[in-house]
C-alpha positions in Angstrom: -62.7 61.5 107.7 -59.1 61.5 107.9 -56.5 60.4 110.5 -53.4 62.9 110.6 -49.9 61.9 110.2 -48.6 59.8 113.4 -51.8 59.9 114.9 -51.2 57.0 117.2 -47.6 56.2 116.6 -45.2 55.4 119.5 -48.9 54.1 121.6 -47.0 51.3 123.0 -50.2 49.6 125.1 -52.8 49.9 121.8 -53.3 46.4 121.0 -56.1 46.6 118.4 -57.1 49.6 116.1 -60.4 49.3 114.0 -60.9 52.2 112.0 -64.4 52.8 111.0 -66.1 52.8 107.3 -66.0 56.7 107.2 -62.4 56.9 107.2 -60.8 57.5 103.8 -57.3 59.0 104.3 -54.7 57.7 107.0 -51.1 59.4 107.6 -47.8 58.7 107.5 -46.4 56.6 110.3 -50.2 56.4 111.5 -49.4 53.7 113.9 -45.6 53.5 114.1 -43.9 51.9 116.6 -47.0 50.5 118.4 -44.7 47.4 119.7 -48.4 46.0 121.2 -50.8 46.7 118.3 -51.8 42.9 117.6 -55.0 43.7 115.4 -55.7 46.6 112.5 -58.5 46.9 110.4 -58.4 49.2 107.0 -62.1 50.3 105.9 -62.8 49.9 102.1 -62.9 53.6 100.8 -59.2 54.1 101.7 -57.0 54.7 99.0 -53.5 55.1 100.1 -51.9 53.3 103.3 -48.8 56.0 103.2 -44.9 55.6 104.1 -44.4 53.8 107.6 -48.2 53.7 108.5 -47.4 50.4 110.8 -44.2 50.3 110.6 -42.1 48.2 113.9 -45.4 46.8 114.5 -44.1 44.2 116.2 -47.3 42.1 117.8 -48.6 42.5 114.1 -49.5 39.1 112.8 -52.1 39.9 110.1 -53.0 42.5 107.6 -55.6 43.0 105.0 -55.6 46.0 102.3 -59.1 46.4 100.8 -59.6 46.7 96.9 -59.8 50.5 97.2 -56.0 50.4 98.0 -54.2 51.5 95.1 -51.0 52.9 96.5 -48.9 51.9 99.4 -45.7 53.8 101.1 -42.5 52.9 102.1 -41.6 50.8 105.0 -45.1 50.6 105.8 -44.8 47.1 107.5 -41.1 47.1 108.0 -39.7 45.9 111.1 -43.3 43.8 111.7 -41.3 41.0 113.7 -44.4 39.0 113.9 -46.2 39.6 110.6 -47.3 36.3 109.0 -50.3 36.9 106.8 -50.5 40.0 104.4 -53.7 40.5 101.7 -52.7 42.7 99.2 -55.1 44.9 97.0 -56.0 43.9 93.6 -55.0 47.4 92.7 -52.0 47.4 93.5 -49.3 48.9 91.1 -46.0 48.9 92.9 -44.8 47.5 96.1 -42.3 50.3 97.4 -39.0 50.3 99.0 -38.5 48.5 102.2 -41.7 47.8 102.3 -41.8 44.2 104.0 -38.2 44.2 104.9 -37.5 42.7 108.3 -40.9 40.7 108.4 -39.2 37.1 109.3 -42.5 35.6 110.0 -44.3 36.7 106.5 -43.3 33.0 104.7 -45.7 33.6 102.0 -47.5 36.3 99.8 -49.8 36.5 97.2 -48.9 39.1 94.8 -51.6 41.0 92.8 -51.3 40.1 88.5 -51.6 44.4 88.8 -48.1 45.0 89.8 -45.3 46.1 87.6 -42.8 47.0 90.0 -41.1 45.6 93.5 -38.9 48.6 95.1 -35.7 48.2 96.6 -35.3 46.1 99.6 -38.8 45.7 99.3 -39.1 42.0 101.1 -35.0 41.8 102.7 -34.9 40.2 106.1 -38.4 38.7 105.1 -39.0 34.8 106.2 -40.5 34.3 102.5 -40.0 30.6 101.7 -40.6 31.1 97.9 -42.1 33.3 95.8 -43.5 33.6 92.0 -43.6 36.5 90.7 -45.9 38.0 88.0 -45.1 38.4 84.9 -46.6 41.6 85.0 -43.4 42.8 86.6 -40.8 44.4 84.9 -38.8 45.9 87.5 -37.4 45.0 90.6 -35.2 47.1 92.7 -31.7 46.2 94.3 -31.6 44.0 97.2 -35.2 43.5 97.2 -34.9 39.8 98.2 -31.5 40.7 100.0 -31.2 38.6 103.3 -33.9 36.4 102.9 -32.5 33.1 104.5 -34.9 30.7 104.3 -36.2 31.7 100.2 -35.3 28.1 98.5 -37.7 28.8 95.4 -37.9 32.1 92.9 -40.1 31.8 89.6 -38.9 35.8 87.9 -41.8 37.0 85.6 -41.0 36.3 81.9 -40.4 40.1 80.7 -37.9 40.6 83.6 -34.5 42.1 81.3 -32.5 42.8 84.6 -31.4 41.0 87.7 -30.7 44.0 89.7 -27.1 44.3 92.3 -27.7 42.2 95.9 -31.5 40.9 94.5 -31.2 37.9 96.1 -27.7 38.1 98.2 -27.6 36.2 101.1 -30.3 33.8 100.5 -28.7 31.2 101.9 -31.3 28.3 101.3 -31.7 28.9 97.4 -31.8 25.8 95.8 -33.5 26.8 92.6 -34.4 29.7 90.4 -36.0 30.6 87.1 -34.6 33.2 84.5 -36.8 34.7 81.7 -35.2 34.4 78.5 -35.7 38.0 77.9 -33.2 38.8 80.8 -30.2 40.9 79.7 -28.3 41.6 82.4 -27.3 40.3 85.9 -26.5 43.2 88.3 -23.0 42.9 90.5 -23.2 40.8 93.4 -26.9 39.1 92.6 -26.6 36.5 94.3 -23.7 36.7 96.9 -23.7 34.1 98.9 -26.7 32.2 98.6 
């Protein structure tokens, strides 16, 4: 079973949208833009949660991705105001552009030891307090922690050879950070006022 792209997007009174076991494909911008949707459940057996699937979700407080998520699309949860609690998939490769940005409630995340790369812009705006990253990473995108305000810790993963332009610019409560001694370079404007 599959749900087609923007199936329920713009459905401003949904407040809760359980989709059942059968369901193995969901489409872009599925739910975007459902300002009341409070409540989402992702059956295991789907594979990809695509680009914008909940994004400006903005009763959204929690969301879980089952196992069988390997891939996830841009901006999925951007503009989730009130997103506090994310579980990511142990499958999980790459978190993608923008995908967490403007989430000023998501404090915290557990990243998965799986991923290898963090896109750009990927968590700006968040409310992330700290965050350690895996040393499976080896590449994070520009701006990725950009705007962060209230990030005071960051642990990069060990392999890390770039600090890429804006990473962490205006993180204004930064009080301590941890280089790899493998990194090379520091990309323009890094940490702009933090």
């Amino acid at each position: 079973t599959s749900l087609g792209t923007g199936a329920f997007a713009g459905c401003r009174s949904l407040q809760a949208l359980l989709l059942p076991d059968g369901v193995r494909s969901i489409g872009e911008s599925l739910c975007e833009g459902c300002t009341s949707l409070a409540e989402i459940r992702i059956p295991d057996g789907v594979t990809a949660v695509p680009a914008r699937a909940f994004a400006d979700c903005r009763a959204l407080k929690a969301a879980v991705l089952p196992d069988s998520v390997t891939t996830v699309g841009e901006s999925t949860f951007a503009g989730c105001t009130a997103l506090e609690q994310v579980t990511l998939s142990g499958q999980i490769t790459e978190l993608p552009e923008s995908l967490f940005r403007d989430t000023p409630k998501l404090s915290g995340i557990a990243l998965p030891q799986t991923l290898y790369t963090i896109g750009a812009g990927c968590f700006a705006g968040s409310g992330l307090t700290s965050i350690e990253l895996p040393d499976s990473v080896n590449l994070i995108g520009a701006s990725a922690f950009q705007n962060c305000a209230e990030l005071a810790s960051v642990r990069l993963p060990s392999g890390l050879t770039e600090v890429a332009r804006y990473l962490f610019a205006g993180c204004t409560s930064l009080t301590a950070i941890t280089l790899p001694g493998t990194l090379q370079s520091i990309g323009d404007h890094a940490f702009y006022h933090s």
